[in-house]
C-alpha positions as MATLAB code, in Angstrom:
seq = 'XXXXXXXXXXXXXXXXXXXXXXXXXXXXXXXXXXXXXXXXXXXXXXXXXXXXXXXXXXXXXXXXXXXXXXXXXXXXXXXXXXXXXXXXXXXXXXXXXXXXXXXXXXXXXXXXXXXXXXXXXXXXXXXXXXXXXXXXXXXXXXXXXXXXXXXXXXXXXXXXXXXXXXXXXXXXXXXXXXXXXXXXXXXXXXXXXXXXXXXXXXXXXXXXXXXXXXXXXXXXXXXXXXXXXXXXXXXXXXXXXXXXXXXXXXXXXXXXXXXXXXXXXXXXXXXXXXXXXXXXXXXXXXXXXXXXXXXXXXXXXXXXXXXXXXXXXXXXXXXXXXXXXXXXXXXXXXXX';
ca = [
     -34.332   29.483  -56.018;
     -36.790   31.959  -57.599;
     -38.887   32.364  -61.035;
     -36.254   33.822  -63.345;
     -36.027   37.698  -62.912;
     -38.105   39.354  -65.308;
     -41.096   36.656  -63.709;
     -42.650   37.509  -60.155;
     -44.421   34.305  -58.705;
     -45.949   35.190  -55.805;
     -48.285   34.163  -52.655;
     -51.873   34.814  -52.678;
     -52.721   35.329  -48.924;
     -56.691   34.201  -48.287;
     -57.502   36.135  -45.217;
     -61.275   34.553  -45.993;
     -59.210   31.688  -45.046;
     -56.454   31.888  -43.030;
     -55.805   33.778  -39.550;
     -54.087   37.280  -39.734;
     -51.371   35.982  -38.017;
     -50.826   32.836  -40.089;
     -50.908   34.462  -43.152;
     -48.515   36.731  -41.912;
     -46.152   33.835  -41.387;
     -46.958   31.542  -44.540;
     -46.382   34.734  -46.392;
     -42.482   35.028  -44.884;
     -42.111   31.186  -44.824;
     -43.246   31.848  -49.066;
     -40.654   34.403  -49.513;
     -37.957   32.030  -47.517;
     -38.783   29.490  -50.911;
     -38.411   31.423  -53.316;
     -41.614   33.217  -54.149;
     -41.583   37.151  -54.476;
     -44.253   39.617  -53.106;
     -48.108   38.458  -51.909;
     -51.450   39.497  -53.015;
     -53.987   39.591  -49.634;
     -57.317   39.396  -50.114;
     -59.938   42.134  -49.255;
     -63.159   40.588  -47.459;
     -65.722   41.615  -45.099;
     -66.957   37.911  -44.712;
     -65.457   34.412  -46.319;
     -67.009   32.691  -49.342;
     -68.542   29.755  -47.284;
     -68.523   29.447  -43.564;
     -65.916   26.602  -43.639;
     -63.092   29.226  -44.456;
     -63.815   30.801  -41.513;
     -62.069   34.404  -41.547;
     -62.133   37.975  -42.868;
     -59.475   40.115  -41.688;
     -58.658   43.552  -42.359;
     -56.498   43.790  -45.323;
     -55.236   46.870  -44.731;
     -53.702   45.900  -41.549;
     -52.599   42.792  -42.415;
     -50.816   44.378  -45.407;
     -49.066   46.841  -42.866;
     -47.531   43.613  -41.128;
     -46.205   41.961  -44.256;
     -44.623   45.014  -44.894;
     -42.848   44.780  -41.687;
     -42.083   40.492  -42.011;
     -41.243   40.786  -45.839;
     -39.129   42.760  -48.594;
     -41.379   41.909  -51.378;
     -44.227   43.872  -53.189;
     -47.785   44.260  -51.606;
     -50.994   44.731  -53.273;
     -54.594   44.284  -52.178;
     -56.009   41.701  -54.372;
     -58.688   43.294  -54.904;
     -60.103   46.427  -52.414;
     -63.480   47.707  -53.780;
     -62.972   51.851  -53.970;
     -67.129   52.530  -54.350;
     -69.298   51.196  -51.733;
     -67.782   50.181  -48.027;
     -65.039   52.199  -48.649;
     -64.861   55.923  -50.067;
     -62.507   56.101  -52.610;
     -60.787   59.158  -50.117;
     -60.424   56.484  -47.508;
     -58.589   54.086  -50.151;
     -56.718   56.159  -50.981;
     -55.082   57.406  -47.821;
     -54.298   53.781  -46.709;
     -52.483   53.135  -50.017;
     -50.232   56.497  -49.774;
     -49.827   55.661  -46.318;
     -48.390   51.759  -47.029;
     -46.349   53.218  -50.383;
     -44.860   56.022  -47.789;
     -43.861   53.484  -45.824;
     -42.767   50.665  -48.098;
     -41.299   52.850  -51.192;
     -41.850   51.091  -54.632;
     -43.141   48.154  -52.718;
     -47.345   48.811  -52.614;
     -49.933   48.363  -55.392;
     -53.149   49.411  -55.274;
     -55.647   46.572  -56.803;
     -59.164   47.763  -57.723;
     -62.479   46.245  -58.430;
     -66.381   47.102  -59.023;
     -67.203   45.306  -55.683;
     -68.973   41.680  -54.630;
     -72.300   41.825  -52.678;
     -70.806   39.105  -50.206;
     -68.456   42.405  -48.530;
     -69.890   45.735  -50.127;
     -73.517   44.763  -49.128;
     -72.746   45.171  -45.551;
     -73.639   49.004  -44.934;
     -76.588   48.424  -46.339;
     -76.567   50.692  -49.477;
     -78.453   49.737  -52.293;
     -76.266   46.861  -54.610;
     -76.525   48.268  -58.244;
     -76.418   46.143  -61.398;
     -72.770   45.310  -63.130;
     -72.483   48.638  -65.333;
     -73.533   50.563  -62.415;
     -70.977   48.992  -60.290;
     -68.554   49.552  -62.990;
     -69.006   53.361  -63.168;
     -68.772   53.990  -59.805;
     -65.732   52.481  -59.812;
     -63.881   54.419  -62.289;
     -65.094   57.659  -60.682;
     -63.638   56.196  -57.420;
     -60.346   55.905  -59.397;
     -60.293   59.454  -61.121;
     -60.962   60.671  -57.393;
     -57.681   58.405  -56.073;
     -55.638   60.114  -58.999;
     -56.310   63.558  -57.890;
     -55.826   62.486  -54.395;
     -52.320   61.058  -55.227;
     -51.615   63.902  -57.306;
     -52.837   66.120  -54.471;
     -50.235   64.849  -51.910;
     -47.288   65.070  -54.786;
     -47.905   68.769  -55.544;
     -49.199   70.167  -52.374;
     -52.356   71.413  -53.795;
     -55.646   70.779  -52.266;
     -58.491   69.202  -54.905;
     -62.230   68.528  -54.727;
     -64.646   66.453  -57.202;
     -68.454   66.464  -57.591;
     -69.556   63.661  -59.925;
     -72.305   61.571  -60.187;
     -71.526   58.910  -57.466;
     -69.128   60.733  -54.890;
     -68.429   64.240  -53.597;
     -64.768   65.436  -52.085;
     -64.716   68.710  -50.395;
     -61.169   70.483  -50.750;
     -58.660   68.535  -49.456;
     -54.882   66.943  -50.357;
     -52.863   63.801  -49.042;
     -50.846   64.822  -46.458;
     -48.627   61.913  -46.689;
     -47.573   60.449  -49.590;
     -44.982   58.970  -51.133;
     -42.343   60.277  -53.870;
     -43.719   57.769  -56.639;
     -48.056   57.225  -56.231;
     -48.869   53.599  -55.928;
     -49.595   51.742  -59.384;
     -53.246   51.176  -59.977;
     -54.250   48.003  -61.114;
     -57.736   47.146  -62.027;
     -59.290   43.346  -61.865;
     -61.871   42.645  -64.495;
     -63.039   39.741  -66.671;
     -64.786   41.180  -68.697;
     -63.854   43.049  -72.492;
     -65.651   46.400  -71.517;
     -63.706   47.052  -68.341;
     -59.863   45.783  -69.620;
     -60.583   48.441  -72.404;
     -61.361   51.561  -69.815;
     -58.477   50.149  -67.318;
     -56.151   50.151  -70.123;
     -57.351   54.402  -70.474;
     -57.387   55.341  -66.927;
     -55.706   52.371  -64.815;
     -51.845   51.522  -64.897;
     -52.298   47.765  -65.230;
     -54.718   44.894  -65.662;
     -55.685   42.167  -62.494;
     -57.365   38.688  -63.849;
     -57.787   35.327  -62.185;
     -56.852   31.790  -64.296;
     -59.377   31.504  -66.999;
     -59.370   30.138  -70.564;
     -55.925   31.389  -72.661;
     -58.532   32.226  -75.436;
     -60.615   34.407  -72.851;
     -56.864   36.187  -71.848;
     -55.674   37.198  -74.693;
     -59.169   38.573  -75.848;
     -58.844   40.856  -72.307;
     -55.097   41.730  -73.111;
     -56.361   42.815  -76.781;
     -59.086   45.083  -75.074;
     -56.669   46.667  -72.547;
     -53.770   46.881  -74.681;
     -56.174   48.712  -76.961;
     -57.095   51.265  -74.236;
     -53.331   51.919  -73.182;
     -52.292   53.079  -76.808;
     -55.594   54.878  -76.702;
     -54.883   57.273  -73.381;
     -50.513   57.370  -75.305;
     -49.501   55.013  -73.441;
     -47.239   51.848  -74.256;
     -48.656   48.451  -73.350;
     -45.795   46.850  -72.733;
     -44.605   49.046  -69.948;
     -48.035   48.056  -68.463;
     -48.134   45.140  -65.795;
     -50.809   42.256  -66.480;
     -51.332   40.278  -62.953;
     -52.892   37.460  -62.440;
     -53.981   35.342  -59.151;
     -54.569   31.050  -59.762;
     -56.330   29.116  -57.372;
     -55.096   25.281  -57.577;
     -55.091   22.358  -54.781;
     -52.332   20.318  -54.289;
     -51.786   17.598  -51.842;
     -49.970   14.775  -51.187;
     -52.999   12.510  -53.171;
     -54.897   13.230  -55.536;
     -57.972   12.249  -53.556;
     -56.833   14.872  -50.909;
     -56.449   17.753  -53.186;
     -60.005   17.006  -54.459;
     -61.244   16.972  -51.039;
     -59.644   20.146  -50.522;
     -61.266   21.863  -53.182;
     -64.640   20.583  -52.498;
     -64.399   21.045  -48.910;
     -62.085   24.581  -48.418;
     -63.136   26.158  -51.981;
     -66.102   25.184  -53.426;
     -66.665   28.547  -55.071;
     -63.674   27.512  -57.751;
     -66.552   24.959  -58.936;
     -69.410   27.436  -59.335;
     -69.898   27.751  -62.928;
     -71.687   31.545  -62.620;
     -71.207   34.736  -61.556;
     -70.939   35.725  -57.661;
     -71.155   39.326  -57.421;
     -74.545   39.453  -56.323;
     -74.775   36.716  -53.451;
     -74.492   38.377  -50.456;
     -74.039   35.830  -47.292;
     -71.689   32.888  -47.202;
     -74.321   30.802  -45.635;
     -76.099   31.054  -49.354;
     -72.676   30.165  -51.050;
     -72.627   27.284  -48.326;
     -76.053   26.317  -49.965;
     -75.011   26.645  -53.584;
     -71.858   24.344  -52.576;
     -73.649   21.124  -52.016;
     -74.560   21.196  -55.702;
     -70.388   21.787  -56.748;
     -69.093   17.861  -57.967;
     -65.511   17.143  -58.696;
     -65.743   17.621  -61.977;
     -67.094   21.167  -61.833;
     -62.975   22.151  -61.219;
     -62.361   20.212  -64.526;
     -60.799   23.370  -66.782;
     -61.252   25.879  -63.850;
     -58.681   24.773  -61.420;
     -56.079   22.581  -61.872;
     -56.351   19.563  -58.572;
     -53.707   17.577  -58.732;
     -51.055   15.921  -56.787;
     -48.397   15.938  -59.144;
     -46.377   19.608  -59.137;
     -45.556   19.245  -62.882;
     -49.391   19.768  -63.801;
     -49.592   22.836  -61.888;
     -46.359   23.969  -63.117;
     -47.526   23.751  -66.495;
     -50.835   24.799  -66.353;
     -48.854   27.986  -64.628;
     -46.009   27.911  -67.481;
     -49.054   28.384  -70.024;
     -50.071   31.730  -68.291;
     -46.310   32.967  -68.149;
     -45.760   32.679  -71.774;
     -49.412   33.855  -72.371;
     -47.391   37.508  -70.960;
     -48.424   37.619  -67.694;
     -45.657   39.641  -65.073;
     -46.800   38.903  -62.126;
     -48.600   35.634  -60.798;
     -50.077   34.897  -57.314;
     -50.775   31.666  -56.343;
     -53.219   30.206  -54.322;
     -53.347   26.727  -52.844;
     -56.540   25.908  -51.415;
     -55.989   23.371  -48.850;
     -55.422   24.136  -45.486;
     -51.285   22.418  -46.173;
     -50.124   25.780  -47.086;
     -46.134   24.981  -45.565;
     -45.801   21.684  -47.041;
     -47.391   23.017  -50.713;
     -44.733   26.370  -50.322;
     -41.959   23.834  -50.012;
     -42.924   21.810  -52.753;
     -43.002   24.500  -55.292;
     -40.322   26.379  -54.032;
     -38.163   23.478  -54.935;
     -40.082   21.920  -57.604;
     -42.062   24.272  -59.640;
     -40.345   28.076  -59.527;
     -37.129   27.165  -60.087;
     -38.962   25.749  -63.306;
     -40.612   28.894  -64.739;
     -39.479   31.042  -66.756;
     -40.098   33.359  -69.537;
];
């Protein structure tokens, strides 16, 4: 049994974590229980070394497309640095053309840990943050280009695009969905983005952002409500308690790290940073618990905070036996 229907729970696939092929497969067997659609994570390299992987999103997404019937988003892809936003583009018309009204396109400013790797120079936050909203005016006219037939070019101050159109696109463009934590940024994805990505955080901190983006739907005549607000929770559950805390400290250390990350650029540095991470670092961060009902309300809280869509994310390596659990004993339970 599911979430009720106007509330999508679903997986949050860590391919810094997990083998292609296993997430492929956790991500059906997550479906099978109940939960509805994944969000697959877009890295060049893993947090710390102990996760281990960092698959191409892009393909991965491809194969859930194929395995499941549920929606598909990138959670997030950075449009400005590894990636022009051209390229982006094209592989999100080509998933939506292929999985109608399934694919969102999730957008962020970018982490040093996977942008750093061509070796461009790493700008500071507002820098980052510009860039990335000219990468998204560019994917608009792209998608636009592919629905109307009509070649487009830009020349701004980041990126150039010579004249050129999608040649395959879907019917309906892909939503665009921008992650931020921050007031600035939920105010300009509210103008130029169709809906708002966050990760568990404070309710106080929340409903500030939802203020700020709200704010900058009505300003671009839009209505807020008919915009979705996504989130993604990290959590460890196990059997004991003493497991899921071993879990966390062991698998996902970075849900302990009290400051921002954007700027650390090799795992073997997070790997450093995670010796200093103690149990109690989780404590209001991450719920680590072995007893469903605390995740399930610590989850509840979010869904009547307004959220539409929530992925989750257990960070143990027990992802079958945790999918079973909450599909019968936390999903069924949620509701708006």
């Amino acid at each position: 049994m599911a979430a009720s229907e106007d509330l999508t729970i679903g997986y949050a696939a860590m391919l810094e974590q997990f083998h292609p092929t296993d997430v492929v497969d956790w991500s059906a067997h997550a479906e099978e229980h109940g939960f509805s659609g994944v969000m697959a994570a877009d890295h060049f390299q893993p947090w710390v070394p102990q996760q281990g992987e960092a698959a191409f999103v892009w393909n991965v997404l491809t194969a859930l497309g194929e395995r499941t019937r549920g929606d598909l988003g990138p959670g997030v892809t950075c449009p400005s640095f590894r990636f022009h936003p051209a390229v982006v583009a094209q592989a999100s018309a080509t998933l939506a053309a292929m999985y109608p009204g399934r694919h969102w396109l999730g957008l962020g400013s970018g982490e040093a840990l996977n942008e750093h790797v061509t070796a461009g120079y790493w700008p500071e936050a507002p820098e980052r943050i510009n860039r990335m909203f000219e990468a998204i005016d560019i994917i608009k006219k792209l998608f636009a280009s592919g629905i109307d037939g009509k070649d487009v070019k830009h020349a701004g101050q980041y990126f150039k695009l010579e004249s050129t159109r999608l040649w395959t696109m879907p019917e309906v463009p892909p939503e665009i969905l921008v992650a931020t934590a921050g007031p600035i940024t939920a105010k300009r994805a509210g103008k130029h983005a169709d809906g708002l990505i966050t990760v568990g955080a404070p309710l106080e901190k929340i409903e500030m952002l939802f203020g700020r983006f709200d704010a900058g739907v009505k300003e671009s005549g839009r209505d807020p409500e008919a915009m979705p607000k996504v989130l993604q929770v990290h959590m460890s559950w196990a059997a004991t308690d003493e497991e899921a805390m071993a879990n966390a400290m062991t698998e996902w250390p970075n849900g302990g790290m009290k400051f921002p990350k954007a700027d650390i650029r090799s795992p073997h540095d997070f790997a450093q940073m995670a010796k200093l991470v103690r149990p109690e670092d989780f404590e209001g961060r991450m719920v680590v618990s072995s007893d469903p009902d605390e995740h399930r309300k610590a989850i509840q809280q979010y869904v009547d905070l307004g959220f539409d869509r929530i992925y989750l994310h257990n960070v143990g390596r027990n992802q079958k036996e945790w999918i079973e659990v909450f599909g019968r004993e936390v999903l069924p339970k949620l509701a708006r």
